[in-house]
C-alpha positions as CSV (number, residue, x, y, z in Angstrom):
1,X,-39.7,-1.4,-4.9
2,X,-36.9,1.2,-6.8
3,X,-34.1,-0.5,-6.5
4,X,-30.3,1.8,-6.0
5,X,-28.4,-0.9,-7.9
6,X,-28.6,-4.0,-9.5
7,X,-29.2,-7.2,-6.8
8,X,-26.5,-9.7,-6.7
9,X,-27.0,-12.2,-8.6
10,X,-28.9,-15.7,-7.2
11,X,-26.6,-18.6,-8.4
12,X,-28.6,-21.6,-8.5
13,X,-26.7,-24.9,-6.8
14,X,-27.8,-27.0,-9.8
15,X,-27.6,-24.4,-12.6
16,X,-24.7,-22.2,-11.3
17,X,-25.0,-19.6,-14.8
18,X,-28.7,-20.1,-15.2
19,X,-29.0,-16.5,-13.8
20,X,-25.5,-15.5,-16.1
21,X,-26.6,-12.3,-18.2
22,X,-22.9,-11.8,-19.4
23,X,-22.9,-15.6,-21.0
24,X,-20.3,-16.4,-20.2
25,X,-20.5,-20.3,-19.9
26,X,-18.7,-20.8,-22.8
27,X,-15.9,-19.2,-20.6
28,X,-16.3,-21.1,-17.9
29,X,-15.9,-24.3,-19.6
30,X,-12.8,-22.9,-21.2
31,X,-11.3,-22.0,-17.9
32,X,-11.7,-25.5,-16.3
33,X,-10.6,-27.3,-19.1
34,X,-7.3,-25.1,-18.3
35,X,-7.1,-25.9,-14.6
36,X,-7.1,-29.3,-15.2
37,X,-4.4,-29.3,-18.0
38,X,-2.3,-28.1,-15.2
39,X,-3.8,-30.2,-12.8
40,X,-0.8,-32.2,-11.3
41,X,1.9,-29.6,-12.1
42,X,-0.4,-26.6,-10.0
43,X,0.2,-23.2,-11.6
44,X,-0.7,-19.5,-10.6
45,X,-3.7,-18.4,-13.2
46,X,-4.3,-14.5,-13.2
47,X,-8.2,-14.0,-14.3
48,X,-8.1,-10.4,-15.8
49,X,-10.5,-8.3,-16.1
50,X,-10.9,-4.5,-15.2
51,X,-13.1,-3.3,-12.0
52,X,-16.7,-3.7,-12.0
53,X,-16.7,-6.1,-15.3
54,X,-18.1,-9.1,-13.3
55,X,-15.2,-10.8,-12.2
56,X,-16.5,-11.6,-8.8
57,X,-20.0,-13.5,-10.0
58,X,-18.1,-15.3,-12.2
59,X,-15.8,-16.6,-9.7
60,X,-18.8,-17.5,-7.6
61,X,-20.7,-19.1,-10.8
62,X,-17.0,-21.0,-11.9
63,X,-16.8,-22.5,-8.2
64,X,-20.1,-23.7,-7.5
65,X,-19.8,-25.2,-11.3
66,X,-16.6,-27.3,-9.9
67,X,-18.1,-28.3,-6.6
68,X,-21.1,-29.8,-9.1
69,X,-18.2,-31.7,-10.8
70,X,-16.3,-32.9,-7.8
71,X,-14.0,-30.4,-7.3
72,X,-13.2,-28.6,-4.0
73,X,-12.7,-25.2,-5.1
74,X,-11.4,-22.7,-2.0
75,X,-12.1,-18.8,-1.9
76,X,-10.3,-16.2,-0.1
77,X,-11.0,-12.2,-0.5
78,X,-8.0,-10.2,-0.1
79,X,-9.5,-7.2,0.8
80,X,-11.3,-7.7,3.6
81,X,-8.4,-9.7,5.1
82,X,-5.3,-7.0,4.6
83,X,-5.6,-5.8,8.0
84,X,-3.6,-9.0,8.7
85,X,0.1,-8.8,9.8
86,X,0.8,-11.8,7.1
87,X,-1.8,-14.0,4.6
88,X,-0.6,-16.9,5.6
89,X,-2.8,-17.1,8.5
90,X,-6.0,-16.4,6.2
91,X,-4.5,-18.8,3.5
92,X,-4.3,-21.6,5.9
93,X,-7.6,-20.9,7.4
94,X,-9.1,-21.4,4.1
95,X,-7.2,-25.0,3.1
96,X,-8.1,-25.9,6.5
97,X,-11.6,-26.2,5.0
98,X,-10.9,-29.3,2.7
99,X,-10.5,-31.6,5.8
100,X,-10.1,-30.1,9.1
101,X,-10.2,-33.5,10.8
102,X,-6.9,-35.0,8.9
103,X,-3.8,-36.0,10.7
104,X,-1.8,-34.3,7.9
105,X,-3.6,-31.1,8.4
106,X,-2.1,-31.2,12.0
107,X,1.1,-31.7,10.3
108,X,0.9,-28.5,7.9
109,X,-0.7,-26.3,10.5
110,X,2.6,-27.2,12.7
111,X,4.7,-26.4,10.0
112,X,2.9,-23.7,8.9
113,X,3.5,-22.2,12.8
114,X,7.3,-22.7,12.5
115,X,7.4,-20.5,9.3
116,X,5.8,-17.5,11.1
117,X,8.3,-17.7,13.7
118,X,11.2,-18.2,11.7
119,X,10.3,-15.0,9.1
120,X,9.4,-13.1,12.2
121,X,12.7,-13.8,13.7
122,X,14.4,-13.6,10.3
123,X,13.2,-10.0,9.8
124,X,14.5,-9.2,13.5
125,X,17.9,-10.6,12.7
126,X,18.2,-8.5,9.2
127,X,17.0,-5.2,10.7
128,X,19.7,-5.8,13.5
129,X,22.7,-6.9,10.5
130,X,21.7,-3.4,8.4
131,X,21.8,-1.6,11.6
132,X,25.3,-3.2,12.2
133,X,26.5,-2.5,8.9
134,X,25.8,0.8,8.6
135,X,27.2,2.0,11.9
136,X,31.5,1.8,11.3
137,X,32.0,2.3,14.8
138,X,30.4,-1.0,16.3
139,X,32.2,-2.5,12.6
140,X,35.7,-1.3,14.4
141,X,34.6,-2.0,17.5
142,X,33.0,-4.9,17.3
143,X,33.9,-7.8,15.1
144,X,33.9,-10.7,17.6
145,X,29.9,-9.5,18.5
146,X,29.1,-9.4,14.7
147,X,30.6,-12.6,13.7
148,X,28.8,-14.8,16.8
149,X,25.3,-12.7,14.9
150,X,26.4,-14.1,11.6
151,X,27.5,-17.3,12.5
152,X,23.5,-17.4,14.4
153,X,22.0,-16.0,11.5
154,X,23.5,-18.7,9.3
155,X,22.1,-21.3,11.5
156,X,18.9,-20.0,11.5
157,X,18.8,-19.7,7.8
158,X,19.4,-23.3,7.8
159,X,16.7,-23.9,10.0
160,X,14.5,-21.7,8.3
161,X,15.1,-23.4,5.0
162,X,14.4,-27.2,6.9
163,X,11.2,-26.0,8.0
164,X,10.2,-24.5,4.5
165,X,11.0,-27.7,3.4
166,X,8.8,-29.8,5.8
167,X,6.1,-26.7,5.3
168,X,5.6,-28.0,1.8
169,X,6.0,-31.5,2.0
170,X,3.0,-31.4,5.1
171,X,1.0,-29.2,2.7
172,X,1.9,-31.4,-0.5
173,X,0.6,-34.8,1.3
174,X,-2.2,-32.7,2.5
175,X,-3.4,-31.1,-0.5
176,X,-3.3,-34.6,-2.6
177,X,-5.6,-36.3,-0.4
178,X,-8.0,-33.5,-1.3
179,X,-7.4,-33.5,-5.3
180,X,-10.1,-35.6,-7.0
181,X,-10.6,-36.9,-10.3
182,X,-11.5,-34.5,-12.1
183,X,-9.5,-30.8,-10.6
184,X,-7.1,-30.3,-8.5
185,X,-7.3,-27.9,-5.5
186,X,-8.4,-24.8,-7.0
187,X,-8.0,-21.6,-4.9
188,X,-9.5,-18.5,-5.8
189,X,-7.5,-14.9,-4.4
190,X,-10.5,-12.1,-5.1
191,X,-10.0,-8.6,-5.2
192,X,-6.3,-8.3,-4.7
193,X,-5.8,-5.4,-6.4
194,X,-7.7,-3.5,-4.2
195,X,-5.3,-4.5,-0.8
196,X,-3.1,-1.6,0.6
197,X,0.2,-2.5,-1.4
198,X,2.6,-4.3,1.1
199,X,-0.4,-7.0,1.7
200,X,-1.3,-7.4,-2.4
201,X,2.9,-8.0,-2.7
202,X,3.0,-10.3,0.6
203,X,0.5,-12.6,-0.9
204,X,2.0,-12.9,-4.2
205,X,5.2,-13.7,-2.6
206,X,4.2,-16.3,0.0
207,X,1.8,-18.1,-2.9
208,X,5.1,-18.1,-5.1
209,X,7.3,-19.0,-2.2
210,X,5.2,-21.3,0.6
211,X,2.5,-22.9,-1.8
212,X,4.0,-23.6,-5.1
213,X,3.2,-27.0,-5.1
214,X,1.2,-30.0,-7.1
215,X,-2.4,-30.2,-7.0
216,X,-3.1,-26.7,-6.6
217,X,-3.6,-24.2,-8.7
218,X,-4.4,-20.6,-7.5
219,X,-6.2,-18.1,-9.4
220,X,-5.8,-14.6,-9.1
221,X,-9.2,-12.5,-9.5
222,X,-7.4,-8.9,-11.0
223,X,-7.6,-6.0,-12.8
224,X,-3.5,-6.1,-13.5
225,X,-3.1,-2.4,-14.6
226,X,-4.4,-1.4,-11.0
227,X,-2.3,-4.6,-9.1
228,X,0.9,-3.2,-11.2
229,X,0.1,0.3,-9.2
230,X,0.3,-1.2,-6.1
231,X,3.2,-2.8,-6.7
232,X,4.7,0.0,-7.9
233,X,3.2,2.1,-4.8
234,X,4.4,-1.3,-2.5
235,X,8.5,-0.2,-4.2
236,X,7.5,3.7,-4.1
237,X,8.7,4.6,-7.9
238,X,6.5,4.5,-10.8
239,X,9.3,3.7,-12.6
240,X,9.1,0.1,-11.4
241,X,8.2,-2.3,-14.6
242,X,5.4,-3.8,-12.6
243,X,4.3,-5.7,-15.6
244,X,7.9,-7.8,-15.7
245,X,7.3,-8.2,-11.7
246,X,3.7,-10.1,-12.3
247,X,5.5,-12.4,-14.3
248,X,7.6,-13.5,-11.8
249,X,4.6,-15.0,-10.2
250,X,1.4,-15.5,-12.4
251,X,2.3,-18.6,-15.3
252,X,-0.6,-17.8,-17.8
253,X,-3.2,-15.6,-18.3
254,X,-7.0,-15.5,-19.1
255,X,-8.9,-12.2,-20.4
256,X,-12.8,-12.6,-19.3
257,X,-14.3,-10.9,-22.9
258,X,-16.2,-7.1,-22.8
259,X,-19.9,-8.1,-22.0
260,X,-22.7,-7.5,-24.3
261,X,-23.8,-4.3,-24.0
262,X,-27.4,-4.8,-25.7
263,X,-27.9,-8.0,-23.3
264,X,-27.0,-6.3,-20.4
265,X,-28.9,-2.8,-21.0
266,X,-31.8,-4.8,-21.7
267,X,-31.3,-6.9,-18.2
268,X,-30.8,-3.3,-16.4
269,X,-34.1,-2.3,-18.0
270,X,-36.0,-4.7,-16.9
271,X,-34.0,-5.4,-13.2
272,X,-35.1,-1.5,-12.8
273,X,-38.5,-1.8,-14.1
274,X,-38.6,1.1,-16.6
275,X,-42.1,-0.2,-18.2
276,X,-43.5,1.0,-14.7
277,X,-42.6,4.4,-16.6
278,X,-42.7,4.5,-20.0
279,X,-46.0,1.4,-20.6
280,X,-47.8,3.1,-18.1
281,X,-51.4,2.7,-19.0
282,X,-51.8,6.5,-18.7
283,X,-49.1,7.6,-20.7
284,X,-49.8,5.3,-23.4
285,X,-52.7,7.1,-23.9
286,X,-50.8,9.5,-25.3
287,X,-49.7,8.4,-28.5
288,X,-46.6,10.3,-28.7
289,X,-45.4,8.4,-25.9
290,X,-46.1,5.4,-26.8
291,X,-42.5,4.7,-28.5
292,X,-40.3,6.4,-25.5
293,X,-39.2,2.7,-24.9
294,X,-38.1,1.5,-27.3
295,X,-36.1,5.5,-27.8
296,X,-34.9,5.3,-24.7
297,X,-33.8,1.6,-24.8
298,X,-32.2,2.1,-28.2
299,X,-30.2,5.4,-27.3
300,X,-29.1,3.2,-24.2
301,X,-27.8,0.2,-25.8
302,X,-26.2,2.7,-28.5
303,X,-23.7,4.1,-25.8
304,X,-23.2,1.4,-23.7
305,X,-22.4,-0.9,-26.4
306,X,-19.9,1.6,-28.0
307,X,-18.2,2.6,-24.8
308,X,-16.1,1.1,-22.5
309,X,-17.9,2.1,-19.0
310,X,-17.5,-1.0,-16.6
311,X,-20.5,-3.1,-15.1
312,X,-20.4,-0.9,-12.3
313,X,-20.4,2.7,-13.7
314,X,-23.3,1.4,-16.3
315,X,-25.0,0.9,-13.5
316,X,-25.2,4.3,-11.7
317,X,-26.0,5.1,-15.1
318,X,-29.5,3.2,-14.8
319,X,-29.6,3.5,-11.2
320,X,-29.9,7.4,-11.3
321,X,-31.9,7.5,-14.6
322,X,-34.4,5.5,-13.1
323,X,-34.5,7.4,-9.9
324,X,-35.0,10.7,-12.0
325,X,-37.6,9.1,-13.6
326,X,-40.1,8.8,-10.9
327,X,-40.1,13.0,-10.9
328,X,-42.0,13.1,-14.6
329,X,-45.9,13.0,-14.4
330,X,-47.6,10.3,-16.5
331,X,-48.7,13.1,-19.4
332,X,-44.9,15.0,-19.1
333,X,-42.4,15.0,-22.2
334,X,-38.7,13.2,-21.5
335,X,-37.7,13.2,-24.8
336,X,-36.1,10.1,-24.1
337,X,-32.8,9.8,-26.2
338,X,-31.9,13.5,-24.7
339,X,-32.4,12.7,-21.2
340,X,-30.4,9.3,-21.5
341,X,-27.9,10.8,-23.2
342,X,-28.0,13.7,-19.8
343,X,-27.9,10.9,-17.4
344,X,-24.7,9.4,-19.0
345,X,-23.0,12.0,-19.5
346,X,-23.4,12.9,-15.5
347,X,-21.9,10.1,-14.6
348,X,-19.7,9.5,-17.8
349,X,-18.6,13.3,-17.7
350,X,-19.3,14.9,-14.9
351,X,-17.3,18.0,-15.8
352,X,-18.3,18.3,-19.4
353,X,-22.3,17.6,-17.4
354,X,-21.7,19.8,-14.6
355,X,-20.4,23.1,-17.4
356,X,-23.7,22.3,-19.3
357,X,-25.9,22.5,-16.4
358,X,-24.0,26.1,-15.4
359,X,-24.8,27.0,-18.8
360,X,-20.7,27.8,-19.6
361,X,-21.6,27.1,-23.7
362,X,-23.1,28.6,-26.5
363,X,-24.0,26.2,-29.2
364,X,-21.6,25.9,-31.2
365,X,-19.5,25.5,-28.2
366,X,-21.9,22.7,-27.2
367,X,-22.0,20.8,-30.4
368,X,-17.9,20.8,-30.3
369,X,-17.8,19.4,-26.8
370,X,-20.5,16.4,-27.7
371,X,-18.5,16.0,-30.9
372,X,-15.2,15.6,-29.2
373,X,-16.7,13.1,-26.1
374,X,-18.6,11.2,-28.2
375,X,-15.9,11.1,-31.3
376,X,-14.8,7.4,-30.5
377,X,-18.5,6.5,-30.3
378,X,-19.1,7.9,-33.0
379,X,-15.9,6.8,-35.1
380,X,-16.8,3.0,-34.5
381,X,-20.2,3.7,-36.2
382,X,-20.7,2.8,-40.1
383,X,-22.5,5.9,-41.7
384,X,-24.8,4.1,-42.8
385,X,-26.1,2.4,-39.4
386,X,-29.4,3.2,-38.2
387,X,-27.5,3.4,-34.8
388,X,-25.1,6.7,-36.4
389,X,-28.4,8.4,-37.8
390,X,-29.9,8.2,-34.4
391,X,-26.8,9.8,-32.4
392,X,-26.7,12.2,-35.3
393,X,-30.6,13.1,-34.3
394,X,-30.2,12.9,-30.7
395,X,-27.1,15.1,-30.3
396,X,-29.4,17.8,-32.8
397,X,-32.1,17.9,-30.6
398,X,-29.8,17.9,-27.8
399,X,-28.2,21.3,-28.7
400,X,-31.5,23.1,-29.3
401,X,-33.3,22.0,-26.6
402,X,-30.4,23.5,-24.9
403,X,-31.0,27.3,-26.9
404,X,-34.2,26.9,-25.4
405,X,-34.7,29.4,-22.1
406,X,-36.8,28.1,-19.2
407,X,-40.1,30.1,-21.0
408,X,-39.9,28.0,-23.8
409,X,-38.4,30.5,-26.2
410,X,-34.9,31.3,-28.3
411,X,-32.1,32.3,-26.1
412,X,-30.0,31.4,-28.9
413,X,-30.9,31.6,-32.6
414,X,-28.8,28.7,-34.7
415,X,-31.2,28.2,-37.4
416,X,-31.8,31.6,-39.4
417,X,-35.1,33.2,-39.7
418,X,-35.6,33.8,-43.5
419,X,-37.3,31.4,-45.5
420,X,-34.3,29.3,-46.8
421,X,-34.0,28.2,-42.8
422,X,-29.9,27.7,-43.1
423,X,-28.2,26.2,-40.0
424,X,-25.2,28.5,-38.5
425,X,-23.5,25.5,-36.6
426,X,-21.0,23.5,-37.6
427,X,-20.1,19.6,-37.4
428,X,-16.4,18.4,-37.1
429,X,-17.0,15.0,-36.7
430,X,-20.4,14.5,-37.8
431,X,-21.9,14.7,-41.2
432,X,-22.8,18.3,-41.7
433,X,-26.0,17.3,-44.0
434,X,-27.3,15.1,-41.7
435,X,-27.0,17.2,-38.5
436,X,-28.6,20.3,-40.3
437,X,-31.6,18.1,-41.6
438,X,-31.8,16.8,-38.1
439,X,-32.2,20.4,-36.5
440,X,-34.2,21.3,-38.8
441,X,-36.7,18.6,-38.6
442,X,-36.7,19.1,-34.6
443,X,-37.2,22.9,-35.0
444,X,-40.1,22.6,-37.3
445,X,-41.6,20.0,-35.3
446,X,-40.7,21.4,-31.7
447,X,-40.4,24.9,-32.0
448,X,-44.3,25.7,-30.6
449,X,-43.5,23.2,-28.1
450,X,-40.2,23.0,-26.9
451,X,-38.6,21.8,-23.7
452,X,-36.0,23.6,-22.9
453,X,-32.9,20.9,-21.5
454,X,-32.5,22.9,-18.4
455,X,-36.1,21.5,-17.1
456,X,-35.0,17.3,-18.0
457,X,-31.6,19.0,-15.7
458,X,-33.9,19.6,-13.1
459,X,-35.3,16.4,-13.2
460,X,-31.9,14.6,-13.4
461,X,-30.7,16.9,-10.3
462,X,-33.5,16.2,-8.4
463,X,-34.8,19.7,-8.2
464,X,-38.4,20.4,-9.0
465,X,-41.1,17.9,-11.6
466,X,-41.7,20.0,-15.1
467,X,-44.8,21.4,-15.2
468,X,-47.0,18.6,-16.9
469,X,-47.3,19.7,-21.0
470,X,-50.7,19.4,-22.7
């Protein structure tokens, strides 16, 4: 069955990162070793990492590794919860998991009620005093009215402040029944920079405010560039240093490391079943085809591995290529490193994709625009690699599959006609020698049997098949 994205990942109870294809064990065992050096003091952890690099499985891998070691680790997704006037009410519903039947769960949930009754009236109170304030003629007119609202507010502040108080010494009592020997209370807050911005601040407030207590430690799932956005959405300036704001709340912090890209495109090739294409018995009798895996597979874990496209985006990457795959007949030609190299840039680029498929280039123009998208790529590379030789040869045959027409012949002439065969384009970042033996070697070896790009385009758009090549 084709597949439209990689499945979630099974998490075995007794082997929780059996399944892991980031491995990152070694990271979990890091990360509980720092819960429980903070274990009785409880702290605020923020686990960064940016979207789509896995944050989430890990999460689900980390707590079903401290439920196998006696921990009772407690998970709550923001997201789907920020329709809610205040967290607290999802917050609580979660601890309430740890022991629902405990006489000192009664005791927080009362408490717990008191607070949202006291902030609602709070906020009543303070919209009434800035009303009051701002108007001079009730100021003149008056006084005696606004000093029986202070003198109310001031006891209710004190009230307020009593039943904070009792709020965390309920939850304190609670939450150490429920800390074992080897963590603490761990609670996981997933996908919090993704809330609308008042609920992402709310939570960090009534976490620093309500729940900073012993015994618990709560760890905040986040890509921090996008959480500092909503902050600075939350306080309407950009100019807010969101960064300084975080720290008011999170106590340390622990970067999950860039996954493997040759691990992981190998995992995508075989979760999406490319052999079906490329080891099909009848295009392996075709010898020419027999080494579009391993091309394909190497061009793939080229880019990946030198880029820094998240989990996610790599996969629509795969997800599409294999899709576009299934229009190819078993005898057609993909020219595999080409058409990977199309499918990423589709998704990668989409303008710099969408101008080649209209055409908007010449070659030279081309070769600049691959030059300059791939420069960083390319930088990273030593000269020397294998890996540099093959972009070198891929982004060559690239550009004159591209001169190509739909009938298979020149629209374009960039290698000259006289015997000495001289190469009109040239390289800014690449080495010049190299590229012009590469085209050269592909127009000797293609030119009575080219494929012009705009039919792999077709493919990739889901247009038409190519007409089958004998």
């Amino acid at each position: 069955m084709l597949r439209n994205r990689i499945p979630e990942i099974e998490i075995p109870e007794s082997e929780p990162f059996k399944n892991d294809k980031l491995n990152r064990s070694s990271c979990a065992e890091i990360f509980c070793s720092l819960v429980k050096l903070y274990s009785t003091t409880g702290c605020v952890i923020a686990l960064q990492g940016e979207w789509g690099t896995g944050k989430t499985t890990f999460v689900r891998m980390l707590m079903q590794k401290m439920k196998n070691e006696g921990g009772h680790p407690l998970y709550f997704n923001a997201w789907e919860n920020d329709y809610l006037s205040d967290p607290i009410i999802a917050l609580l519903s979660e601890l309430k998991d740890l022991c629902p039947q405990s006489s000192k769960w009664d005791n927080v949930i009362k408490n717990g009620g008191k607070i949202l009754t006291a902030v609602a009236t709070s906020a009543a109170k303070a919209f009434a005093r800035n009303k009051l304030g701002v108007d001079s003629d009730i100021l003149e007119s008056g006084m005696n009215e606004a000093s029986t609202i202070l003198k109310k507010d001031i006891d209710a502040y004190t009230t307020q402040k009593t039943t904070f108080v009792e709020f965390q010494r309920s939850l304190k009592e609670y939450v150490a029944d429920n800390t074992t020997d080897n963590y603490p209370v761990v609670f996981f807050i997933d996908e919090l920079d993704r809330c609308n911005p008042c609920f992402a601040v709310l939570v960090l407030e009534r976490i620093k405010h309500l729940f900073d207590i012993p015994n618990i430690i709560f760890v905040l799932s986040i890509n921090k560039k996008q959480l500092g956005h909503a902050i600075q959405g939350y306080y309407g300036s950009a100019n807010i240093d969101a960064e300084n704001y975080l720290r008011r709340f999170i106590d340390i912090e622990y970067s999950l490391p860039k996954p493997n890209g040759e691990d992981f495109c190998q995992y995508f090739y075989d979760t999406y079943n490319f052999d079906e294409i490329f080891n099909h018995k009848d295009r392996l009798k075709y010898p020419e085809f027999r080494s579009n895996a391993d091309s394909f597979l190497y061009m793939a874990k080229i880019l990946i591995s030198s880029s820094k496209l998240d989990i996610r985006t790599t996969d629509k990457i795969f997800a599409h290529t294999r899709l576009a795959l299934m229009e190819f007949g078993r005898n057609s030609y993909i020219v595999p490193d080409v058409y990977f190299l199309l499918c990423y840039l589709k998704i990668a680029n989409s303008k710099l994709y969408r101008d080649i498929v209209d055409g908007k280039y010449n070659a030279q123009a081309l070769l600049d625009e691959l030059e300059k998208f791939f420069s960083e790529i390319l930088h990273s590379m030593d000269v020397n690699d294998s890996s540099y030789n093959e972009m070198i040869y891929a982004i060559a045959s690239f550009v004159l599959m591209y001169t190509i027409s739909g009938n298979g012949s020149e629209r374009e002439r960039v290698i000259s006609s006289d015997g000495n065969k001289t190469c009109s384009l040239q390289t800014k970042y690449l080495d010049s020698k190299a590229f012009t033996e590469a085209l050269l070697w592909y127009y000797d070896k293609r030119l009575y049997r080219m494929i012009p790009l705009t039919l792999l385009i077709q493919k990739i758009e889901l247009e038409k098949a190519i007409v089958p090549l004998a």
